[in-house]
C-alpha positions as CSV (number, residue, x, y, z in Angstrom):
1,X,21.9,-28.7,-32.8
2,X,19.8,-27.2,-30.0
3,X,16.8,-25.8,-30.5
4,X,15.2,-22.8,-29.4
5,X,12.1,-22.3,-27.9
6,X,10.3,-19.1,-28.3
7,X,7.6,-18.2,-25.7
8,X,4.9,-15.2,-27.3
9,X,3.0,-14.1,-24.5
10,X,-0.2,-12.7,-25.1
11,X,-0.8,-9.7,-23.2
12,X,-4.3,-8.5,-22.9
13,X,-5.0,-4.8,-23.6
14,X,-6.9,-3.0,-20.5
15,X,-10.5,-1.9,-21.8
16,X,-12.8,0.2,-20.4
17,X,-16.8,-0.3,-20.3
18,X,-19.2,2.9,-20.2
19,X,-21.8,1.6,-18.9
20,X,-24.2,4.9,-19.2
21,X,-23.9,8.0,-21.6
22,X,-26.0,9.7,-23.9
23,X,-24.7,10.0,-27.2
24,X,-27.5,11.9,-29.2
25,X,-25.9,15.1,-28.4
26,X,-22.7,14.3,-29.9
27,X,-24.3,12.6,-33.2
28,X,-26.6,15.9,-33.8
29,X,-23.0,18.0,-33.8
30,X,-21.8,15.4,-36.5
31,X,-18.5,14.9,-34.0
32,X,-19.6,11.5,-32.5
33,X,-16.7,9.7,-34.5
34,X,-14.3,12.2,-32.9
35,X,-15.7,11.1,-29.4
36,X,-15.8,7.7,-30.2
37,X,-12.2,7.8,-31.6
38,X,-11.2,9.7,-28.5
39,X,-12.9,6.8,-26.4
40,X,-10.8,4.3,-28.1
41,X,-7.5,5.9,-27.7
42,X,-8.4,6.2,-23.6
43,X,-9.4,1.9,-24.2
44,X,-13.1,2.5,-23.7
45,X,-13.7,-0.1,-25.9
46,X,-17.6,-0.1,-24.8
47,X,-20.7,1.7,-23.9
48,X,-24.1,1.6,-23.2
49,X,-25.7,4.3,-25.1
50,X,-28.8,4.5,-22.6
51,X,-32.5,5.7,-23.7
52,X,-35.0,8.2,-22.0
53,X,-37.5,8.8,-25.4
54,X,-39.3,6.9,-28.2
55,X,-36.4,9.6,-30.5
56,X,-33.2,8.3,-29.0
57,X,-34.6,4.9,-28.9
58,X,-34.4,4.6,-32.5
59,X,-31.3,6.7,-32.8
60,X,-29.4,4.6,-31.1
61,X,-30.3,1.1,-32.0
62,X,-29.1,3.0,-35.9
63,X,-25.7,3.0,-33.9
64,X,-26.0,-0.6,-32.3
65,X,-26.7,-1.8,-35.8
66,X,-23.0,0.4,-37.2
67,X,-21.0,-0.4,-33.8
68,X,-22.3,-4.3,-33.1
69,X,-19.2,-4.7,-30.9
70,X,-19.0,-1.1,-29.2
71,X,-22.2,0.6,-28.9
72,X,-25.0,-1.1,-26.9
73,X,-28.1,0.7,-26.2
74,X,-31.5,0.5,-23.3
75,X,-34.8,1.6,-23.8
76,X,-37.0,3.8,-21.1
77,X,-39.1,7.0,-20.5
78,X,-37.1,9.0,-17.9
79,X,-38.5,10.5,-15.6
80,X,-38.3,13.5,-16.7
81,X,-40.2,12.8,-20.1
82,X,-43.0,11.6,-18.2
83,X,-46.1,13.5,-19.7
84,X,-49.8,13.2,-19.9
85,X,-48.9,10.6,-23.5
86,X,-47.1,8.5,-21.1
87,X,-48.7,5.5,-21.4
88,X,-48.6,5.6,-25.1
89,X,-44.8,6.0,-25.2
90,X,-44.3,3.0,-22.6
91,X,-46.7,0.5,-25.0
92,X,-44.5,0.9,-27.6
93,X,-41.3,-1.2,-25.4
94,X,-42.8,-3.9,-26.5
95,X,-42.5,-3.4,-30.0
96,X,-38.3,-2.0,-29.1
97,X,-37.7,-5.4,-27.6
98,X,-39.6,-7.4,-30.4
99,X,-37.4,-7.0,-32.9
100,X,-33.5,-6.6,-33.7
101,X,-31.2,-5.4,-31.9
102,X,-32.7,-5.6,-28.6
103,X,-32.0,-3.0,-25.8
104,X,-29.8,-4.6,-23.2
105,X,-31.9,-3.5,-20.4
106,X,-35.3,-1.1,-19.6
107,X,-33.6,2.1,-18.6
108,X,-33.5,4.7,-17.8
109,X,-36.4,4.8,-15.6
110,X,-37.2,6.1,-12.4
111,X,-38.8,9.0,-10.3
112,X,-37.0,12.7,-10.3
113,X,-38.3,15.1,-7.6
114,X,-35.7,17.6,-8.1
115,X,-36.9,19.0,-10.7
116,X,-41.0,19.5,-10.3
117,X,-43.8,22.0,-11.2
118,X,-43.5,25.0,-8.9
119,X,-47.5,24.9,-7.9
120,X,-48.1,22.2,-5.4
121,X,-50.7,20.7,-7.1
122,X,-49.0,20.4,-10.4
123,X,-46.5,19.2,-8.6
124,X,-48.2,16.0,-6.9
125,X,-49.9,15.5,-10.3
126,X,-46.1,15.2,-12.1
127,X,-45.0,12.6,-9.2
128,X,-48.0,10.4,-9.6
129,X,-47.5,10.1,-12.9
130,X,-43.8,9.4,-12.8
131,X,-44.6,6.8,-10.2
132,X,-47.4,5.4,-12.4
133,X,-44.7,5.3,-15.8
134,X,-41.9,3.9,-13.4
135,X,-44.3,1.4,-12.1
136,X,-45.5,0.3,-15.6
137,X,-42.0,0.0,-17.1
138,X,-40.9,-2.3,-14.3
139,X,-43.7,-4.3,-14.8
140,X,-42.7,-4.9,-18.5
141,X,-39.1,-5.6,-17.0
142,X,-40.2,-8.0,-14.7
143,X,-42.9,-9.9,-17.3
144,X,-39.3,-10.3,-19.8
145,X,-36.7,-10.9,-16.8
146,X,-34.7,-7.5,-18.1
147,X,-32.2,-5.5,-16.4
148,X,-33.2,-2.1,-15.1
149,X,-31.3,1.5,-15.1
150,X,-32.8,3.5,-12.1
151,X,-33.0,7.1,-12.1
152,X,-33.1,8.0,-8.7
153,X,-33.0,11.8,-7.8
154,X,-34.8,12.9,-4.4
155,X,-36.9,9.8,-4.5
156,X,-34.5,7.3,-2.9
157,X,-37.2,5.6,-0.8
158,X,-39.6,6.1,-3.1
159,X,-37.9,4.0,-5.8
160,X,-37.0,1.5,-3.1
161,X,-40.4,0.8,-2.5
162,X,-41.9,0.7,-6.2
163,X,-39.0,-2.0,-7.3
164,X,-40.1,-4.1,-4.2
165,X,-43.8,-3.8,-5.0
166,X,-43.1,-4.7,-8.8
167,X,-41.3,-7.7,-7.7
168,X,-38.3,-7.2,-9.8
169,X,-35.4,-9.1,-9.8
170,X,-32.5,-6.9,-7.2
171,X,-29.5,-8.8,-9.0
172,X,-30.9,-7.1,-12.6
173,X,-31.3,-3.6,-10.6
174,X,-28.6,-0.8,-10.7
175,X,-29.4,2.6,-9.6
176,X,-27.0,4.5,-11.9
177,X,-25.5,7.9,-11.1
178,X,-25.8,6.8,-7.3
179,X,-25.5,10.2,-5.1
180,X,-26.8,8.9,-2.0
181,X,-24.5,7.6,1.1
182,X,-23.3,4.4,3.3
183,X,-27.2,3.6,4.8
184,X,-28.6,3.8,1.4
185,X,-26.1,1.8,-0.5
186,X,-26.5,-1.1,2.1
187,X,-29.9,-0.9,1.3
188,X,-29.5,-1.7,-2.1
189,X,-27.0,-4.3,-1.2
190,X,-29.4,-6.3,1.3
191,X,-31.9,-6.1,-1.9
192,X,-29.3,-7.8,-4.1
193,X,-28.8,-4.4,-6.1
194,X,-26.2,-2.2,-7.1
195,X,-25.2,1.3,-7.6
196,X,-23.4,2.9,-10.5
197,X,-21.0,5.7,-10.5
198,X,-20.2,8.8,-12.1
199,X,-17.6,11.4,-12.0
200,X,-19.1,12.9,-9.1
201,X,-17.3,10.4,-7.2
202,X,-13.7,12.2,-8.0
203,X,-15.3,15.8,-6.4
204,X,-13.9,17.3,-3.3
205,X,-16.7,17.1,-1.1
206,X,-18.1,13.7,-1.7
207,X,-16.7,12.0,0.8
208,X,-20.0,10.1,1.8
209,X,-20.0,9.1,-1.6
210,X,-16.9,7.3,-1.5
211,X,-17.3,5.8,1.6
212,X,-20.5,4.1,0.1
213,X,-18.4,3.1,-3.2
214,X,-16.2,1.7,-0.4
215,X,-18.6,0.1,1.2
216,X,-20.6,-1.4,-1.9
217,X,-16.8,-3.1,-2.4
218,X,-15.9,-3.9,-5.5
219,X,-17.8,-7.1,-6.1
220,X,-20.7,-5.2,-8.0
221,X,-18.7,-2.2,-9.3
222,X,-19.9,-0.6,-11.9
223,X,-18.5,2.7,-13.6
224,X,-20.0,5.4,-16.2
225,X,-19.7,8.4,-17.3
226,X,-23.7,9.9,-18.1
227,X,-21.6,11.8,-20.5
228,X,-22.4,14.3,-21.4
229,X,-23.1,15.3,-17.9
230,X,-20.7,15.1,-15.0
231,X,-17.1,15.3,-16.2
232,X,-14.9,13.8,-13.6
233,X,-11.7,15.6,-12.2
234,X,-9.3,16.7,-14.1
235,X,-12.2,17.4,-16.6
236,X,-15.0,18.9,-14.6
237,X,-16.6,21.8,-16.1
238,X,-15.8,20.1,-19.6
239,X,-18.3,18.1,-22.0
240,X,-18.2,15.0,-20.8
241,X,-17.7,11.8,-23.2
242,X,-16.8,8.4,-23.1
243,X,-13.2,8.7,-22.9
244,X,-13.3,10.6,-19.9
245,X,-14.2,7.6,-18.0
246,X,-10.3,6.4,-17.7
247,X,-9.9,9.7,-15.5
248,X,-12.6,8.2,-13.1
249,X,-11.3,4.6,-13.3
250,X,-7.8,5.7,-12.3
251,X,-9.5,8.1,-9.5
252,X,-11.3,4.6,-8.2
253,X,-8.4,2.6,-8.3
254,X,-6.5,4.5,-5.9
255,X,-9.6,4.6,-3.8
256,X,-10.1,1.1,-3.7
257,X,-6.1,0.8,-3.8
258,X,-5.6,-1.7,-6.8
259,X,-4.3,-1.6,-10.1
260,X,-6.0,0.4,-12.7
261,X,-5.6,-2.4,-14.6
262,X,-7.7,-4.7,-11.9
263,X,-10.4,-2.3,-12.0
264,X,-10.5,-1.8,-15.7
265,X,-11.2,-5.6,-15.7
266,X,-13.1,-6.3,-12.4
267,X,-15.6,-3.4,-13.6
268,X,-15.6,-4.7,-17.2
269,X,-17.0,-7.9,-16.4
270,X,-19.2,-6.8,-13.5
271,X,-20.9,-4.3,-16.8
272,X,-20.6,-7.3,-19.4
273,X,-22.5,-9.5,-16.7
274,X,-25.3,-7.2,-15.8
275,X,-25.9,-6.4,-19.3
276,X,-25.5,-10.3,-20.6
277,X,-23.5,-9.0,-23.4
């Protein structure tokens, strides 16, 4: 009597990796099960839920301890939040990453001269102290050998120069939300960093931006959605979540001219790696 062989063939699932999105907003309306449903139908199966204040810290190491194997979260003072009590908020990192679950990486952090004090001397006095809160926090990164989420907006060199001072590790750098071109992005690249990208890549005018997601390759690739900030074509204009990063995964794979699939796992890894998770 013959016998019959039969083959099963596993067949992996294609999963998607937010790497950067806020999720505060969405827990405050009591719909972030809705969104995080929505993410799992679109195979985001992770994200990095990423922290600018002492409050979201807390709120969303409450979801890291709920979603162990979906939901990881960073600490950091943006930019933005940088105030006269900065140093207080900063000393208490230590404490964040002293006890469980640890943040993933310091982030995010960084300098943000977009948005600045109309009177020029209020103005120099907010920069100074964003450089002294970025320079402080990368000094904690460096002391713990921590990744580090840049927030980078009209401060390009300025940011270039602080991470070099601090003496930072490159390969542990991203600079998320990257809006900058080709020379810039090759000066991340000759550092050992990387840049992130958001669903301002998929808009109409950004061609510079591609060409420097081109030119980065996709060795370092790395993909996020800032939800809920920057909805991505077909969804601009929208609330941006998690889910909506599939639209700006398909958008890259037809830029880089792969498969979604390849993306969806080169960018996956390239996320799981910088994050060691």
């Amino acid at each position: 009597m013959a016998m019959m062989a039969i083959i099963f063939v596993l067949v992996e699932e294609m999963s998607w990796f937010d790497s950067h999105c806020h999720l505060n907003g969405f827990l405050e309306k009591g719909i972030l099960e809705e969104v995080l449903d929505r993410a799992s139908q679109h195979e985001v199966s992770r994200m990095t839920a990423v922290g600018t204040t002492p409050e979201d810290w807390n709120v969303y190491r409450t979801l890291v301890r709920k979603y162990p194997e979906r939901i990881f979260c960073s600490g950091g003072l943006h930019p933005s939040y940088v105030g006269i009590d900065w140093p207080s908020q900063v000393a208490e990192l230590g404490k964040l990453w002293d006890s469980e679950p640890r943040p993933v990486a310091v982030g995010e952090i960084g300098l943000d001269y977009f948005r600045l004090p109309k009177d020029a001397d209020d103005a120099l006095v907010t920069m100074e102290q964003q450089r002294l809160a970025f320079s402080h926090q990368l000094s904690f990164a460096k002391e713990r050998d921590l990744p580090v989420i840049v927030h980078s907006r009209n401060a390009f060199e300025d940011c270039l120069t602080l991470i070099d001072k601090s003496g930072v590790n490159w390969k542990k750098v991203v600079f998320h939300c990257f809006s900058e071109g080709v020379p810039q992005v090759e000066q991340l690249m000759e550092r050992g960093g990387r840049a992130s990208f958001t669903g301002i890549l998929t808009f109409g005018k950004n061609d510079h931006l591609r060409e420097a997601a081109l030119r980065q390759g996709l060795e370092n690739l790395m993909i996020e959605t800032d939800s809920p900030y920057l909805a991505p074509e077909p969804k601009r204009g929208k609330v941006n979540e998690p889910a909506f990063l599939r639209h700006l995964g398909q958008f890259a794979a037809k830029l880089f001219d792969v498969t979604e699939d390849f993306l969806a796992e080169r960018t996956f890894e390239r996320t799981c790696d910088f994050y060691g998770v």
